[in-house]
N, C-alpha and C positions, 0 to 999 in steps of 0.2 A: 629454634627454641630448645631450651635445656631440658632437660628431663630428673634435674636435680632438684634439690629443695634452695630457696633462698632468704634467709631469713630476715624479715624487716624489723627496723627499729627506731624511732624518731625520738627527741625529748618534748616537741613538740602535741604527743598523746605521754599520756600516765604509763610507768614504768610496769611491765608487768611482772606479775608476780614469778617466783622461779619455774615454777610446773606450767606456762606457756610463755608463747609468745605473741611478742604487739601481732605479728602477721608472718605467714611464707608466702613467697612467690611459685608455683611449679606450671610449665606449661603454660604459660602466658598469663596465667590466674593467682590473683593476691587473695588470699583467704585471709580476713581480719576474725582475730578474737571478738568475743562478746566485751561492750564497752558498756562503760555505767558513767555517770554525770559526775564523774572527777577531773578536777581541776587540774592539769599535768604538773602547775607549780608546785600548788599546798599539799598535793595527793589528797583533797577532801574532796565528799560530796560536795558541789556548789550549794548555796543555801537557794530558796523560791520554791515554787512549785514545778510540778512534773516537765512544764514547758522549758523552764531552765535548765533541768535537767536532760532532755531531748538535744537541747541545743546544743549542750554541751558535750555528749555524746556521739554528735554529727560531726561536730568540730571539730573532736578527737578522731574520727571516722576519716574525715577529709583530712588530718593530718597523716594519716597513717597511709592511707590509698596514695596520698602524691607523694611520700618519700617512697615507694613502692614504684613508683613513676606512671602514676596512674590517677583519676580524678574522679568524683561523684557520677558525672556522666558517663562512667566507662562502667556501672554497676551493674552486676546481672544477680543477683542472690540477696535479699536483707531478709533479715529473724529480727522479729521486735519481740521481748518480753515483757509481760506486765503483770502487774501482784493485784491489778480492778482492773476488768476492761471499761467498767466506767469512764477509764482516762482513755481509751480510744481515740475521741474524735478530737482529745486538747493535742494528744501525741502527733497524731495526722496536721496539725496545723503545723506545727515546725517540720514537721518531717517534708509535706510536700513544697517546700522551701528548699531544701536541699538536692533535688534529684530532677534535673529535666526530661522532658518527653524524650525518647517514652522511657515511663519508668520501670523500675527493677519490677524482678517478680519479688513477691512478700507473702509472709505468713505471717502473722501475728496469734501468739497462744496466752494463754493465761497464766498462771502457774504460782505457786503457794509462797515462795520467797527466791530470794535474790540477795547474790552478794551487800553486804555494808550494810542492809536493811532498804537499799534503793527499791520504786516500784518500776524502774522501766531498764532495761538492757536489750543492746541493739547488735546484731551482729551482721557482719556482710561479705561479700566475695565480687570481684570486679576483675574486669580483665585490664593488664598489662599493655597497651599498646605497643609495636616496633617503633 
């Protein structure tokens, strides 16, 4: 294992903006930025509600973890943001779709706003397998 930083980047997730990055790898661990429900093509929000946007967020999540050489199931860390926790239990419907037993540890907070004006940003850390 390195002790270096490794910087991930896929066109498969939304370009990040210049002050980070999609993801590092250090020590066996891919730390992913916080992701919002943009479309890697259009760079827009997808249109629908919170659930499309969750999905779309995953997606971009699972893009970024397996260029990283690494996959959903190898997740130990997710951070969900949301602007209602009203949306709670629609977010947890797509969410527990993406992560098999047993899943990540999570914390979900609430919080005033959020890039683009989105109500949900998801962020994660997974380990790297040899």
């Amino acid at each position: 294992m390195s002790s270096s930083k490794q910087v991930v980047l896929t066109e498969n997730a939304p370009k990040p903006i210049p002050v980070l990055s999609q993801a590092i790898i250090h020590n066996g661990v891919v730390y992913c930025s916080g992701q919002t429900g943009t479309d890697p093509k259009t760079m827009q929000l997808v249109e629908g509600d919170i659930q499309a946007r969750t999905r779309q967020i995953l997606e971009n999540l699972k893009a970024v973890v397996e260029a990283a050489g690494s996959g959903m199931e190898h997740a130990l860390k997710v951070n969900v943001f949301l602007t209602d926790m009203a949306n709670f239990a629609a977010v947890n419907e797509i969410y527990g779709q993406y992560f098999p037993d047993p899943k990540p540890v999570r914390t979900c907070v609430a919080v005033h706003q959020l890039p683009l004006g989105t109500d949900v940003e998801i962020e994660m850390s997974a380990i790297v397998p040899n």
